[in-house]
C-alpha positions in Angstrom: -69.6 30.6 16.8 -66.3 30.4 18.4 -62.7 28.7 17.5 -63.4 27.4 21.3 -67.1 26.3 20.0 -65.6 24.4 17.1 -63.2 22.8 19.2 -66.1 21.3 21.5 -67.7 20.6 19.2 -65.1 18.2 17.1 -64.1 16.8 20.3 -65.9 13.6 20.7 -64.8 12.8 17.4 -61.4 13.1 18.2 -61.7 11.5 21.3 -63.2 8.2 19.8 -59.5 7.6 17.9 -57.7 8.5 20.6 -56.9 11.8 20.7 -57.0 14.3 23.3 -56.8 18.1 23.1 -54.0 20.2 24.6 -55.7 23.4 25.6 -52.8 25.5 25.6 -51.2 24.8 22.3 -54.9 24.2 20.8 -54.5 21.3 19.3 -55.2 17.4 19.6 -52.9 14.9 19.9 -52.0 11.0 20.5 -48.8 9.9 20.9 -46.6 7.0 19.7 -43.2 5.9 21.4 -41.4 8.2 18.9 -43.4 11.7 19.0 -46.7 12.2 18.3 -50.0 12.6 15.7 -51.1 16.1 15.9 -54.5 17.6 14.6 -55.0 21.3 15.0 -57.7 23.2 13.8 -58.3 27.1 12.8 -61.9 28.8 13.0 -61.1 32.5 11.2 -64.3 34.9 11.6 -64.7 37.9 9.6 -67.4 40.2 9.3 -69.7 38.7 6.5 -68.0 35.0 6.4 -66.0 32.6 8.2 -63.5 29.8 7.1 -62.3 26.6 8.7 -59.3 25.0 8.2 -57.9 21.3 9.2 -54.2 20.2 9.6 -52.6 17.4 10.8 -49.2 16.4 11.6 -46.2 14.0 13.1 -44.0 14.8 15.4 -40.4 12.7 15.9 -39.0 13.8 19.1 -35.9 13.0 18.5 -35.5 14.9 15.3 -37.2 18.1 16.6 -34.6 18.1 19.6 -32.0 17.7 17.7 -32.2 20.0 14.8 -33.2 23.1 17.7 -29.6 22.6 19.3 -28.2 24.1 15.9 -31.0 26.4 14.7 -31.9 29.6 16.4 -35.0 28.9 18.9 -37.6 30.7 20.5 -38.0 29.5 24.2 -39.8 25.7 24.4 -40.1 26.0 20.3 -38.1 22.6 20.9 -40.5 21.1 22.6 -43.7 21.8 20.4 -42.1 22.0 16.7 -43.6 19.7 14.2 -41.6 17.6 12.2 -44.3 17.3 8.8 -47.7 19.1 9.1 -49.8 19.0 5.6 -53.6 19.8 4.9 -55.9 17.8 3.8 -55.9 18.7 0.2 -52.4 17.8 -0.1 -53.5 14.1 0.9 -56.5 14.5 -1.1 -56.9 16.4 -3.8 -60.8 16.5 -4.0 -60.9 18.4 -0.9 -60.6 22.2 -0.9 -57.5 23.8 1.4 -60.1 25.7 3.7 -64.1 25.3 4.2 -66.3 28.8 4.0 -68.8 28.6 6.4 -71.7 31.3 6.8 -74.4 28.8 8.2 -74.9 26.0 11.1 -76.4 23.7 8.4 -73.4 24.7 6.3 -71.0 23.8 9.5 -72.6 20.5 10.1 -72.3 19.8 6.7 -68.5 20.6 6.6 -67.7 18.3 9.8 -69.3 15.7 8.2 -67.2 15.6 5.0 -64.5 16.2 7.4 -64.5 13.1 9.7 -65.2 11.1 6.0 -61.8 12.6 5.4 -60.4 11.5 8.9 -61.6 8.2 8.9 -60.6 7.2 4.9 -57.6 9.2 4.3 -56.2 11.3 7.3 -56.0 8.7 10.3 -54.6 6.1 7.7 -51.9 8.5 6.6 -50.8 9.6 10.5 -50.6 5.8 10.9 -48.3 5.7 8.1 -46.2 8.7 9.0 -45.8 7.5 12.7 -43.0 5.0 11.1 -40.1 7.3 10.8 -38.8 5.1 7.8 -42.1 6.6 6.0 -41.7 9.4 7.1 -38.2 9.6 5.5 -39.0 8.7 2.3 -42.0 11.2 2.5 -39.4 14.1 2.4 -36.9 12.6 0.3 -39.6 12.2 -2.6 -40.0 15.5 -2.1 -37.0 17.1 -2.3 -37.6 19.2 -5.4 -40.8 20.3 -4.0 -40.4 21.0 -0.3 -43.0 21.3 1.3 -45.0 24.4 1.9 -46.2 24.0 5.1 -42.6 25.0 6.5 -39.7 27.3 6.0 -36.9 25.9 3.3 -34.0 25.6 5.9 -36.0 23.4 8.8 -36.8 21.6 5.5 -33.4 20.7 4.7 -32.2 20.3 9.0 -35.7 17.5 8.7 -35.0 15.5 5.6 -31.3 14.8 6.1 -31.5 14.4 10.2 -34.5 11.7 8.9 -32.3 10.2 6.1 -29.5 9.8 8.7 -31.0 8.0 11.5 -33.5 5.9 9.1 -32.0 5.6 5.8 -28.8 5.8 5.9 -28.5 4.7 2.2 -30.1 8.0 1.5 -28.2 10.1 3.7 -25.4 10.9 1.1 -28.1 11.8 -1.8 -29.8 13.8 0.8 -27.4 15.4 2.6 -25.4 17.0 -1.0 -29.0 18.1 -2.5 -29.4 19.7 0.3 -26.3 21.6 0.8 -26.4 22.8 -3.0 -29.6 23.8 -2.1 -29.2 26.2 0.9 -26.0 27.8 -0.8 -27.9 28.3 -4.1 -30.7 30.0 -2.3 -28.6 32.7 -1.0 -29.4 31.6 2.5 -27.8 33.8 5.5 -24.3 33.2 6.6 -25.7 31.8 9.7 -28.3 29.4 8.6 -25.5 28.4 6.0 -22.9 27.9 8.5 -25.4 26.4 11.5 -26.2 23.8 8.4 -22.7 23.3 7.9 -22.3 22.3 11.8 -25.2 20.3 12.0 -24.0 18.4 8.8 -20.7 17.5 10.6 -22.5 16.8 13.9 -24.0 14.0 11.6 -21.2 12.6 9.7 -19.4 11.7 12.6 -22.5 10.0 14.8 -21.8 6.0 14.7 -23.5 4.2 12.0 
């Protein structure tokens, strides 16, 4: 069993919701006139077991681009960031973070629980998240508990350059939680200052 076996295999599934799968960045996705849904998936063998782990994720376009023009960025990074990735445990918490897997019955078995999960819980919540007013309020609830799934400072670039274009009511809140935040944590003088810049970049776009 292969991660390019597992991939095959969850294909058709995918494909009936409409998504397709991007060979070279190993991942499915479907996209909406603002970015798009993203489901990637990571088959890790070992010698005497193997594991199996599901993500999914939104993209907004125009947030990723953005926030890349004042953060340092490998080459096409821009163009393949994700804007909120969680697991499935974080939507649901009766499902484990990662699936062992030693068996074929045990892998069927796995998939199985997994597209229950897809079809109930996951494909609702990319819905959701595909509004970028949702998707806002997502990281401004939880701006005392950022989220794991990404470093602290593309955090902080996400949830104010979302409270800024699609709450602007927010943005204020946001945007000084935020910059307490990356100054209390001892952040580098560059990610402080590129913060700083990106901050006055948003300040003065039109309201």
């Amino acid at each position: 069993m292969t991660q390019i076996d597992i991939i095959e295999l969850h294909q058709d599934f995918f494909y009936d919701f409409g998504f397709e799968y991007d060979s070279v960045e190993k991942l499915f996705y479907k996209p909406f006139p603002q970015g798009i849904q993203v489901i990637c998936l990571n088959f890790s063998e070992y010698s005497d077991i193997n594991y199996l782990e599901y993500s999914l994720g939104i993209r907004i376009h125009q947030v990723e681009q953005l926030i890349h023009e004042f953060l340092p960025t490998v080459m096409d990074y821009a163009d393949k960031s994700i804007t909120l990735v969680q697991t499935p445990d974080k939507i649901s918490k009766k499902l484990p973070p990662r699936y062992m897997i030693e068996t074929e019955a045990q892998l069927q078995e796995v998939m199985a629980k997994a597209e229950n999960f897809f079809i109930t819980l996951g494909f609702p919540w990319l819905d959701t998240m595909i509004d970028p007013f949702k998707l806002e309020k997502e990281f401004a609830t939880r701006k005392e508990k950022p989220f794991l799934t990404q470093n602290f400072v593309y955090n902080a670039f996400r949830a104010v350059a979302l409270s800024r274009f699609y709450s602007i009511d927010d943005y204020p809140v946001i945007r000084q939680f935020y910059l307490e935040k990356i100054k209390e944590k001892d952040m580098t003088p560059f990610s402080i200052a590129a913060f700083l810049k990106f901050l006055d970049y948003l300040d003065k776009v039109p309201a």
